[in-house]
C-alpha positions in Angstrom: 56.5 56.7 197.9 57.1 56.5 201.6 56.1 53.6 203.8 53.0 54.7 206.4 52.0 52.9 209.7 49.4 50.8 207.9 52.5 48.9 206.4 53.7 47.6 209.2 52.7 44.7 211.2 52.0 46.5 214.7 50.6 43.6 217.3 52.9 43.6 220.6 55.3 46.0 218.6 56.5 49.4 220.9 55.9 51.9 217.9 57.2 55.3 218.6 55.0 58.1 217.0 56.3 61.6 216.5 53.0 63.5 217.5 52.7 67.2 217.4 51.2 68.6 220.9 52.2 72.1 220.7 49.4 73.4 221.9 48.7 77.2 223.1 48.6 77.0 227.0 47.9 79.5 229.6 48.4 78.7 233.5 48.1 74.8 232.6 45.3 75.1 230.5 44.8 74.0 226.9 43.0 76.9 224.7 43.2 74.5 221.4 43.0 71.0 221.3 42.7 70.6 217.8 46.5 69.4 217.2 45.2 66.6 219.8 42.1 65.6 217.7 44.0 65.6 214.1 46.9 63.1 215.6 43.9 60.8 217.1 43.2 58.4 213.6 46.6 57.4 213.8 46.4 56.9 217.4 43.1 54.7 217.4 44.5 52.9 214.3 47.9 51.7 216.3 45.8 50.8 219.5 43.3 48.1 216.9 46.4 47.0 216.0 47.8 46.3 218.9 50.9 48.1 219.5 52.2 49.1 222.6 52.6 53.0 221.9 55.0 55.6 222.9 54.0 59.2 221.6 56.9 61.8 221.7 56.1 65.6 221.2 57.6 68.9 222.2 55.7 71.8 223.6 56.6 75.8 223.3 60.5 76.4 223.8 62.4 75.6 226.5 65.5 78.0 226.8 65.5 78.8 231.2 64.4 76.5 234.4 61.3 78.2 234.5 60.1 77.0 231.3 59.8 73.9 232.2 56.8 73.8 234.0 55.4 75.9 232.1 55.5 73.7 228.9 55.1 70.3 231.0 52.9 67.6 228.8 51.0 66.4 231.8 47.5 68.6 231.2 47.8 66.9 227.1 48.4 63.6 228.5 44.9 64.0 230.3 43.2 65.6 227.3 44.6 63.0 225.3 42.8 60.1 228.4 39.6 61.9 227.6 39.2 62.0 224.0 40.7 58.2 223.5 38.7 57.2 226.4 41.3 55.3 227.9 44.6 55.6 230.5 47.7 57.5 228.8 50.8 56.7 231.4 52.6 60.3 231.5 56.4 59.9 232.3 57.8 63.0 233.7 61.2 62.6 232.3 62.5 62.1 228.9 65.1 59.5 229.4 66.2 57.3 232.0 65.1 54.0 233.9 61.5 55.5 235.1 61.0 55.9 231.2 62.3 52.4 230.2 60.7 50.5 233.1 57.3 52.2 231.7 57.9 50.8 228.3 59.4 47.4 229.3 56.2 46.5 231.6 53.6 47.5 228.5 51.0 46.0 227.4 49.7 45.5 223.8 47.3 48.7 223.3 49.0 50.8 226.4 49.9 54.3 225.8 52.8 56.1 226.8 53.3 59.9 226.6 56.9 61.0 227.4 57.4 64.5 228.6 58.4 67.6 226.6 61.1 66.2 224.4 62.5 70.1 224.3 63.7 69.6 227.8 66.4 68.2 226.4 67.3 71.7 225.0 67.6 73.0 228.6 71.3 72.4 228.0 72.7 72.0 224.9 70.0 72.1 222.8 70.2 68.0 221.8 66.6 68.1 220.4 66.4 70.9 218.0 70.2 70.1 217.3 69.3 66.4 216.7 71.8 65.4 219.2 73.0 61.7 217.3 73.3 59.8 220.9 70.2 61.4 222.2 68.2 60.6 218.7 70.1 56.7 219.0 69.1 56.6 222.9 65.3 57.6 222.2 65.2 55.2 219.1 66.9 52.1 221.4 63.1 52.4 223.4 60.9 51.1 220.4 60.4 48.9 216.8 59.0 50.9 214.9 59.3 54.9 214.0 56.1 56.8 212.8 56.2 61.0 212.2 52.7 62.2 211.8 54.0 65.3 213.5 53.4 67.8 209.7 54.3 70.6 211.7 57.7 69.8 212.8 58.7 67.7 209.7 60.7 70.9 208.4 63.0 70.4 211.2 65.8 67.9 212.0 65.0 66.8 215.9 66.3 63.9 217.5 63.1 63.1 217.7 62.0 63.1 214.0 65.3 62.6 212.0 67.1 61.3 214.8 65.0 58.1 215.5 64.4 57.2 212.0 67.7 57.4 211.3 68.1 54.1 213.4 64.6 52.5 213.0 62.0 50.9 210.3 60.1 53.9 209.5 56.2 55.3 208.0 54.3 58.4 208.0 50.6 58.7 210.0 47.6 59.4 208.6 48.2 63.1 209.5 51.6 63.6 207.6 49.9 61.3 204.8 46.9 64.0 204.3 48.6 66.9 204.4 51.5 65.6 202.0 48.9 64.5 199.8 46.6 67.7 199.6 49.6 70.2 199.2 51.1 68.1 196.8 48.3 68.2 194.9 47.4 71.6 195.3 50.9 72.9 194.8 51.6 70.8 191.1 48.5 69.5 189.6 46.0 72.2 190.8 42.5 72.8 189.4 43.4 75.8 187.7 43.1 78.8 188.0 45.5 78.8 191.1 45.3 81.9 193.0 47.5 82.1 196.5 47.2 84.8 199.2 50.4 85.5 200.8 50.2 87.5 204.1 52.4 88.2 207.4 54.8 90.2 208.2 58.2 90.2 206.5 59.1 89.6 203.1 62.0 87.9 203.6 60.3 85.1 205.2 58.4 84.1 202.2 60.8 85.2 199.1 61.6 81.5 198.1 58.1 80.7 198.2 57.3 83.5 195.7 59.9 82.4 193.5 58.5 78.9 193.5 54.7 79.8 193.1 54.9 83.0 190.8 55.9 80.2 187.8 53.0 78.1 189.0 50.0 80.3 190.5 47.9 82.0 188.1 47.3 85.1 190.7 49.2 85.9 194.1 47.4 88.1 195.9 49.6 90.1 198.6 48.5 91.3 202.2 49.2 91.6 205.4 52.6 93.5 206.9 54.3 92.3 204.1 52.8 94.0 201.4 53.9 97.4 202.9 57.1 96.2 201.5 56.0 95.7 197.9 54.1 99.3 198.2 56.9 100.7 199.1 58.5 99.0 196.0 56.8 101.3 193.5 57.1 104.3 195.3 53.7 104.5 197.4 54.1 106.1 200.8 53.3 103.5 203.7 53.8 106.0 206.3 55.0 104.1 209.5 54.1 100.7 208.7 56.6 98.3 209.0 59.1 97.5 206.1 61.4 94.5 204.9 64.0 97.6 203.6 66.7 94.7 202.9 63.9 93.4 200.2 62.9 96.6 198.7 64.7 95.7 195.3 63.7 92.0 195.3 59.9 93.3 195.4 60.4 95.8 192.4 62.3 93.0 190.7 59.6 90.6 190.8 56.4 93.3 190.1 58.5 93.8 187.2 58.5 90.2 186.1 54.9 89.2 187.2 53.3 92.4 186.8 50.0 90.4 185.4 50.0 87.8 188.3 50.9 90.1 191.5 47.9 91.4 193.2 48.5 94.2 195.7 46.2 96.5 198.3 44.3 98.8 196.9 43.0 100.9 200.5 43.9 100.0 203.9 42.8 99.8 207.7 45.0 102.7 209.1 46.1 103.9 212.7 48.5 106.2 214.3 48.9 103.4 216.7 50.0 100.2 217.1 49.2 98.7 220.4 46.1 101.1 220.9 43.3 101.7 218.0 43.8 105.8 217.5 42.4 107.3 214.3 41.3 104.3 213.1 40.2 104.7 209.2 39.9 103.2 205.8 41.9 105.1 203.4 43.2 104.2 199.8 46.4 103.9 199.4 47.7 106.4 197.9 46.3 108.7 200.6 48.4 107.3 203.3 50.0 109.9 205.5 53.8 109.8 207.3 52.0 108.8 210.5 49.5 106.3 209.5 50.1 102.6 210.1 48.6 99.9 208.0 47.2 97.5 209.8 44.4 95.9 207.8 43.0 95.5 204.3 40.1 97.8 203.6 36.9 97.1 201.7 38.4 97.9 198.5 40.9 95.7 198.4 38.7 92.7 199.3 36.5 93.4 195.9 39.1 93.3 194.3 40.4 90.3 195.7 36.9 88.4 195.3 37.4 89.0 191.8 39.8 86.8 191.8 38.9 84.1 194.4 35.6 84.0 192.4 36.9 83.2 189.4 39.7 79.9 191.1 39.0 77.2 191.3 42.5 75.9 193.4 43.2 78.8 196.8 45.9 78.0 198.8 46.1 81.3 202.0 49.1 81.1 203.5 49.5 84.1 206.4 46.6 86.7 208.2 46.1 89.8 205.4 45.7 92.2 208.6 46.3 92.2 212.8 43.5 89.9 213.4 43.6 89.6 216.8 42.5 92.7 217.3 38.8 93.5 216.7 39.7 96.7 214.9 42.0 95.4 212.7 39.9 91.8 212.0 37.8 92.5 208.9 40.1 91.8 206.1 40.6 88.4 207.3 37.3 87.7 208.6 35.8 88.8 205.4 37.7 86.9 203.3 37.3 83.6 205.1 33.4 84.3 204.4 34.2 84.7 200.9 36.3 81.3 200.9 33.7 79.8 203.2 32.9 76.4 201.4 35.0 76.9 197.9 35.9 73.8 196.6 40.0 73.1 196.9 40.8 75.9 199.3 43.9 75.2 201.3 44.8 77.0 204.7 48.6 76.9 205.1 48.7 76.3 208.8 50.4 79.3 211.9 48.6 82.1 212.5 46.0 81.4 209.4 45.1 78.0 210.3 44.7 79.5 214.1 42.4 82.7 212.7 40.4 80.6 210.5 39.3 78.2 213.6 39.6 80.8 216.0 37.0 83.0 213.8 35.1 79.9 214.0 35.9 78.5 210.4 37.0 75.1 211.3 35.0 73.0 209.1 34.6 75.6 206.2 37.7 74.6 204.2 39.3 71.4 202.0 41.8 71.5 204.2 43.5 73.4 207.3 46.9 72.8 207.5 48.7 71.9 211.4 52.0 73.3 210.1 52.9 76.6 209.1 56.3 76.1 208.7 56.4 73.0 206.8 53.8 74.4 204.4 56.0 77.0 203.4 59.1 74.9 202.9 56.5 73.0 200.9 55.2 75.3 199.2 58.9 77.0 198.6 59.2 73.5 196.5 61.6 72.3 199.2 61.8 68.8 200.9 60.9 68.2 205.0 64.0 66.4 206.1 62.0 64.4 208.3 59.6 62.7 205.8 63.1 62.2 203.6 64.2 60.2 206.1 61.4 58.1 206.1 61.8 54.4 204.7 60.5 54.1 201.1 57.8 51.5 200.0 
C-alpha cells in the first residue's frame, strides 16, 4: 500500500504536489475548472497542516514559441486564489533564482504555483522525457513529494517520477479515490460487470479488451471503433472510419467472446462528416457505400439498456457517437440518462468524463474519472509508473 500525504508530518515542511491543471482554455479563459476543484481536499488538507506548498502542473503541449503563452498557468493560479480564498504566488518560470527565492522566503501555509512545467519541452523535451537533472533540480526545491495528478500518473515526467525518484513520497486524496474505486471496480466488482467501450480506433483499446473480456460479464461496443468490429463479420460500414490493421484481431475475439461482445444494432448515418447531410437512423445492415456512422441509433440503445439494467458494476470508458455535435449527440446523451443515478457506475475519464459534465451529468455518477489515459492503462491491468514510484507504507 502506498504512503499518502496524511502520513507525513507536514508543519513548516515545503511539500511539492503533482497537481493536474490541464484545463481546456480559449484566449486565456478557463471553460472547465473541475480538474481545479477535484485537487482542492488535498490542497486545504496541506495548508491545516501547515506546509509551505509548491504545486507543479503542466498545461496543453508545448512544441513552438507561440505555445507558450498560450498554455501560461497564470489565469489557474487566480482561479485557484478564488476558490481557496487565499493568495497563490505564480512564478513565471520553472527554474531558476526567481523560483527559489519564492520558496526560500515562504511561509507555513503559503502557496506557490510554478509555471507550465511543459515549457521545459520547448527544447529537448526534459519533462515528458523525465530529464534525470531536471527531475533532481525540481526535487532539490522541497521535503516532501505528493502526486495527486490521476491523469498524468501513466506517464514518466520529471515532474511525477522524476521528483519521487529523489524524495519521501505519498499519493493525494485525488490519486487515493480514484485508485481505490477502479481497483475496486475493475477486480472485485458487484457483478454483473458490464463495460462500454467507445472512441475511435481499436488499436487504442485492444490491451484493455484482452484484460476485461476474462473479467466483464458484457462489453458493449460503440463509437468509431465499432465500425471496426462490423466490418469484422462482414457488415458494410460504408465510409466510416476503420482500424484495417485490427480487422483480424476483432474477428478473433467475436469468435472467442461471442456471448459477452455486444455490438450496434442501427446507426446515426451521414454522407458528411463535418456538415450533417442526409442525416438518418438506419440498421445496420442497410448501410450504404456513402453513409458514415456517426452515432448509435435508438435500437442499439434498447438493446444496450437491456444490459445496463440488468448490472449492477458499469464502468464507460469512451463517447458511443460524435457528441459534440447536436446531430450526432443522442446515443451518448441517452445513455447517460439511462446510467443517471445507477449504483457503481464508473466514467473512465477524456472525452466521456468531459461529455458526461458537459451534458450536465456531473453529480449523476459513483465516480468521474480526471484521467482518461491512466484509466485505460488501468483498466488494461497495467501499472502507472508514477504511483509505482511512490514510497510504500
Amino acid at each position: 500500500m502506498k504512503k499518502t500525504i496524511a502520513d507525513y508530518q507536514l508543519k513548516g515542511k515545503k511539500v511539492i504536489i503533482r497537481v493536474d491543471y490541464n484545463v481546456p482554455m480559449k484566449d486565456g479563459k478557463i471553460l472547465d475548472d473541475n480538474r481545479i476543484k477535484e485537487s482542492l481536499k488535498t490542497i486545504n488538507y496541506a495548508i491545516e497542516k501547515e506546509a509551505k506548498l509548491i504545486l507543479l502542473s503542466h498545461l496543453g503541449r508545448i512544441k513552438t514559441q507561440e505555445d507558450l503563452e498560450k498554455n501560461n498557468l497564470k489565469p489557474v493560479a487566480q482561479r485557484l486564489s478564488e476558490l481557496i480564498e487565499k493568495k497563490v504566488i505564480f512564478i513565471e518560470e520553472t527554474k531558476g533564482p526567481q523560483l527559489e527565492n519564492a520558496i526560500n522566503n515562504m511561509k507555513n501555509g503559503d502557496i506557490i504555483l510554478v509555471q507550465n512545467t511543459r515549457y521545459e519541452d520547448l527544447e529537448g523535451k526534459r519533462e515528458s522525457t523525465n530529464d534525470k537533472k531536471l527531475g533532481t533540480y525540481w526535487a532539490s526545491l522541497g521535503d516532501i513529494f505528493i502526486n495527486d495528478a490521476f491523469a498524468t500518473s501513466h506517464r514518466a515526467h520529471a515532474s511525477n517520477v522524476g521528483i519521487a525518484t529523489n524524495l519521501p513520497s505519498g499519493i493525494g486524496f485525488l490519486v487515493e479515490k480514484e485508485m481505490k474505486i477502479l481497483e475496486n471496480a475493475i477486480n472485485n466488482p458487484k457483478r454483473p460487470l458490464t463495460v462500454i467501450l467507445g472512441g475511435s480506433k481499436v488499436s487504442d483499446k485492444i490491451g484493455v479488451i484482452e484484460s476485461l473480456v476474462k473479467k466483464a460479464d458484457n462489453i458493449l461496443i460503440a463509437g468509431a471503433m465499432a465500425n471496426t468490429f462490423l466490418s469484422s463479420q462482414g457488415i458494410e460500414v460504408g465510409s466510416s472510419n476503420i482500424d484495417e490493421e485490427n480487422i483480424n484481431f476483432c474477428t478473433k475475439i467475436i469468435n472467442e467472446n461471442e456471448n459477452k461482445i455486444i455490438l450496434p444494432i442501427d446507426a446515426i448515418t451521414s454522407t458528411n462528416f463535418q456538415t450533417p447531410t442526409n442525416v438518418k437512423e438506419k440498421f445496420i445492415t442497410n448501410i450504404n457505400k456513402e453513409d458514415i456512422i456517426l452515432d448509435i441509433g435508438n435500437k442499439t440503445i434498447k438493446l444496450f439498456k437491456t444490459f445496463l439494467d440488468e448490472s449492477n458494476t458499469i464502468i464507460w470508458n469512451g463517447p458511443v457517437g460524435k457528441y459534440e455535435q447536436e446531430e450526432y449527440s443522442q446515443g451518448t446523451k441517452k445513455l447517460l440518462e439511462i446510467l443517471k443515478g445507477k449504483e457503481n457506475t464508473i466514467i473512465g475519464g477524456g472525452d466521456t468524463a468531459s461529455a458526461a459534465i458537459n451534458l450536465g451529468y456531473k453529480d449523476a455518477f459513483t465516480h468521474i474519472s480526471t484521467g482518461g489515459g491512466a484509466s485505460l492503462v488501468m483498466l488494461e491491468g497495467k501499472k502507472l509508473p508514477a504511483i509505482e514510484i511512490i514510497d510504500e507504507k
